[in-house]
N, C-alpha and C positions, 0 to 999 in steps of 0.2 A: 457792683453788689447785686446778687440774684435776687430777683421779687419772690415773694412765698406762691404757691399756686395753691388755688380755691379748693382743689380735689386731690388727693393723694395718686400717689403713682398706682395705684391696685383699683381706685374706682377709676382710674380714665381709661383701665385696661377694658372693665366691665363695661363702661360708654362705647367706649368704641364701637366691643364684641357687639352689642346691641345694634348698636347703628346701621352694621353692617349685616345684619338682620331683615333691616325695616325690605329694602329691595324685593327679597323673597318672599316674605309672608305678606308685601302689599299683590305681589302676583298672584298667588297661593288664595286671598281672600275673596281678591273679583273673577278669580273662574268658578268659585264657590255661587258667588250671588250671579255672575252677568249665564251661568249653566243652568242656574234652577230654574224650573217649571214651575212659575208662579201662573193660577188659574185668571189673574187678574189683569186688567190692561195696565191700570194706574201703578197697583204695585210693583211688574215690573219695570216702567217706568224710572220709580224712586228708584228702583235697586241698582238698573243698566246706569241712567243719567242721573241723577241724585247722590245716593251712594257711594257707585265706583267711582263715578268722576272726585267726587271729595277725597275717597280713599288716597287715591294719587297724587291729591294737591298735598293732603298730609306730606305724603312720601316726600315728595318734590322741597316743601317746606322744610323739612328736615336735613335733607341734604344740603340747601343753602343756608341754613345758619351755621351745621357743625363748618363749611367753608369758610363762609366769611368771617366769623368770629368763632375758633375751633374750642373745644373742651379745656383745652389745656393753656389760653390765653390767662397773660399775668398781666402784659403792657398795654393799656387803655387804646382801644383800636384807633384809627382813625374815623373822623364824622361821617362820612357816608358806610362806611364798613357799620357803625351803630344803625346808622338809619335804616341801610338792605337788612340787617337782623331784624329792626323793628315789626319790618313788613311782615317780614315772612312770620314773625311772630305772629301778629296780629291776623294774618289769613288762618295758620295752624289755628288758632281758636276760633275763626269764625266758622272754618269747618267742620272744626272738630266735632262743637256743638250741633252744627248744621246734620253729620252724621248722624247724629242723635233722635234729632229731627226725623229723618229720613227714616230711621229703621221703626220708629214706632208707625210713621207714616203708610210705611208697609204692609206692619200689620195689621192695621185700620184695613186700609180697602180691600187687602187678602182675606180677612174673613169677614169684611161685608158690614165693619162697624162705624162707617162714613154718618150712614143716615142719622144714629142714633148718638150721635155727639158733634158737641160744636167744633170750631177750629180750636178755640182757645182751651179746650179737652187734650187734645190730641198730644202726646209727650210721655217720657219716661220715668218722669221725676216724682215725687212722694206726691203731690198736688194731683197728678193727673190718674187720682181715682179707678176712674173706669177703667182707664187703659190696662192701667195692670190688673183690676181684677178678673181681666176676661184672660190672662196669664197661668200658667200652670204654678203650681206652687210651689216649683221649685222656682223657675224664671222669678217670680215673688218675691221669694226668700232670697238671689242674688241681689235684684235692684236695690233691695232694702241693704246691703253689706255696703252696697254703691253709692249710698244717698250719699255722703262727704262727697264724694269725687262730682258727684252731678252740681249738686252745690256749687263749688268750687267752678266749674266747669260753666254755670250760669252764671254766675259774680263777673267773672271778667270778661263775660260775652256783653253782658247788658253794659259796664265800664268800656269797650268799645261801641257799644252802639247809642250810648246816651248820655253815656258821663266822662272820665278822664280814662283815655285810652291805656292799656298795657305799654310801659318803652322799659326801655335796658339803660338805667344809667350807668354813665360815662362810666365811675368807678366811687373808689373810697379813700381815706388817711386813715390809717394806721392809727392805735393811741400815743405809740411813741413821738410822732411826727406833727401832732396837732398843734402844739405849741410855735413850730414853726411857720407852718401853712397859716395859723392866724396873722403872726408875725410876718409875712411874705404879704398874705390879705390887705394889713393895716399901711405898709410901705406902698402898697397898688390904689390904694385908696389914694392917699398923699399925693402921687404921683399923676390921678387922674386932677385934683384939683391943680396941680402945676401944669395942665395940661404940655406932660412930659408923656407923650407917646411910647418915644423908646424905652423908658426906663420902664415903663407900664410893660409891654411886650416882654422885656426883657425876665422881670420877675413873675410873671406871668408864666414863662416858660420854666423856670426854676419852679414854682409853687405844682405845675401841670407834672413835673418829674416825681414828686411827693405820691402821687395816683397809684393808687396797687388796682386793677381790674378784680373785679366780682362780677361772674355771670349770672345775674338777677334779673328779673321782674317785678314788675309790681304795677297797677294805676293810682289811684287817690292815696297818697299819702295818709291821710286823714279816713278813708274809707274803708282799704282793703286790708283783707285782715291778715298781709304779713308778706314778705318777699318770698320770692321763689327762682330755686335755682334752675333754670329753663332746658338747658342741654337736658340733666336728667330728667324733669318734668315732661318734658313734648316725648320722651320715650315710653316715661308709664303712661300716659295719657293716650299716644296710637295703640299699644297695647291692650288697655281697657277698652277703647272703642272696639280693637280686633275681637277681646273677649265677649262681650256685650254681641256683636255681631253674629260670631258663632253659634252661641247659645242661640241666638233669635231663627236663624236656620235650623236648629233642631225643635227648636220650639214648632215652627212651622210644620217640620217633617211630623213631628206627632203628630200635629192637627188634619195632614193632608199627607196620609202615607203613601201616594200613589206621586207625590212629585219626586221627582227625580233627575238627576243635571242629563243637561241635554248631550252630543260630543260635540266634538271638538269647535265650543263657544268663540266666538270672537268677543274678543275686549273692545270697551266703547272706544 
C-alpha cells in the first residue's frame, strides 16, 4: 500500500527548483560582501570571516538534509539518517541567527557605532532600538515586516542554546491507524512484563510499519509555538537572510557612496 506524502507533487517541484538555487546565489552573495570596500578593519572582518563563512555553512546545511532525508520522504528514515538531519538542522539555525548577528555587527563598526552602545545593543531585532534607528527608513520599515520571522528565528536559537533543542521526529499514525498502534502498544506492554523479547520485537516492528514520515520540527513540546515543516522553512529562511543582507549593502552604499567592490575578490 503507498504511504500519502507530506507535499504534493507541484510544491516538491517548487522545493527542488529552489534548492537548486541556493549554490548560485550563495556564490553570487559573498563576491558581493568578501568585494566590498568596507573602510573598517572589524567590519570587514565580520563580512570576509563571520558572514561569508556562515553563508556557506547555510548552503552546506542544506544540501545535507534535502540528501539524507529528501523532500519527498514518506517511510520513517533510519536513526542515524534522523540524527545527521538533526545536525545539520541545528547548525542551519545556529547560523542562520549567527548571520544576523554578523550583519548588524557590521554596521556597528562601519559607521563607528561600537563606542556608543553596549554588546547586548548590538542586533536586528524590534529590542535593539538604537541599531535600527541609525537605519534609513526604509531599511526600518523592512525590519519592522521582518519582526515574525526574527522572532521565530530567536525562539529556536535560544531552545538550542538553553533549553530543549530543535529534532525531527521519527514520524506520525494516522487517525485511521490509532486504534491499532494502541492495541499493538498494549500487547508490547504484556509482552515486556513476560519478559518475551521476541514477541516484543516482533510487534514492535508491525506497530514501527503504522509510521507515515512528516518532515517537521519543533523543540519544547510545551514551549514552541507550533511544528514546522523544515525542507521548506531552511529555504525561506536563507532566503530572508539573502534578502536582509542585500538591502544591508545598499544601506551601506547610501551611507558611503565611494565604496565599491573591489576585482576579481577571492572567497574566504
Amino acid at each position: 500500500m503507498a504511504l500519502p506524502r507530506y507535499y504534493s507533487k507541484r510544491d516538491l517541484e517548487k522545493i527542488r527548483e529552489r534548492r537548486h538555487e541556493i549554490q548560485g546565489r550563495t556564490d553570487d552573495l559573498l563576491m558581493q560582501f568578501v568585494g566590498f570596500k568596507f573602510s573598517n578593519a572589524k567590519a570587514t572582518e565580520y563580512a570576509r570571516h563571520g558572514f561569508s563563512r556562515r553563508m556557506q555553512t547555510l548552503n552546506r546545511c542544506i544540501q545535507n538534509l534535502f540528501r539524507v532525508v529528501p523532500a519527498g520522504t514518506v517511510r520513517v528514515p533510519r536513526k542515524d539518517r534522523l540524527h545527521d538531519a538533526t545536525i545539520n538542522l541545528q547548525a542551519f539555525y545556529a547560523n542562520a541567527y549567527g548571520c544576523v548577528d554578523n550583519l548588524a555587527w557590521i554596521w556597528v563598526h562601519e559607521r563607528g557605532l561600537e563606542k556608543k552602545l553596549r554588546r547586548n545593543e548590538v542586533g536586528l531585532q524590534k529590542q535593539n532600538a538604537k541599531v535600527r534607528e541609525s537605519f534609513s527608513p526604509e531599511l526600518q520599515n523592512f525590519l519592522q515586516t521582518r519582526d515574525g520571522w526574527l522572532n521565530y528565528l530567536a525562539e529556536f536559537i535560544h531552545a538550542l542554546g538553553h533549553r530543549i533543542p530543535p529534532y525531527i521526529p521519527p514520524g506520525s499514525v494516522r487517525p485511521k491507524d490509532v486504534d491499532v498502534y494502541n492495541d499493538l502498544q498494549r500487547r508490547m506492554n504484556e509482552a515486556v512484563t513476560r519478559f518475551d523479547s521476541i514477541g516484543y520485537d516482533d510487534l514492535l516492528e508491525e506497530q514501527m510499519r503504522l509510521y507515515v514520515f512528516q518532515p517537521l520540527t519543533t523543540h519544547s513540546l510545551n514551549e514552541a509555538t507550533g511544528t514546522i515543516r523544515f525542507h521548506l522553512q531552511i529555504l525561506v529562511d536563507f532566503l530572508t537572510v539573502e534578502e536582509l543582507a542585500i538591502k544591508m549593502l545598499r544601506e551601506l552604499r547610501k551611507r558611503a557612496p565611494e565604496a565599491m567592490a573591489s576585482p576579481s575578490p577571492a572567497a574566504p
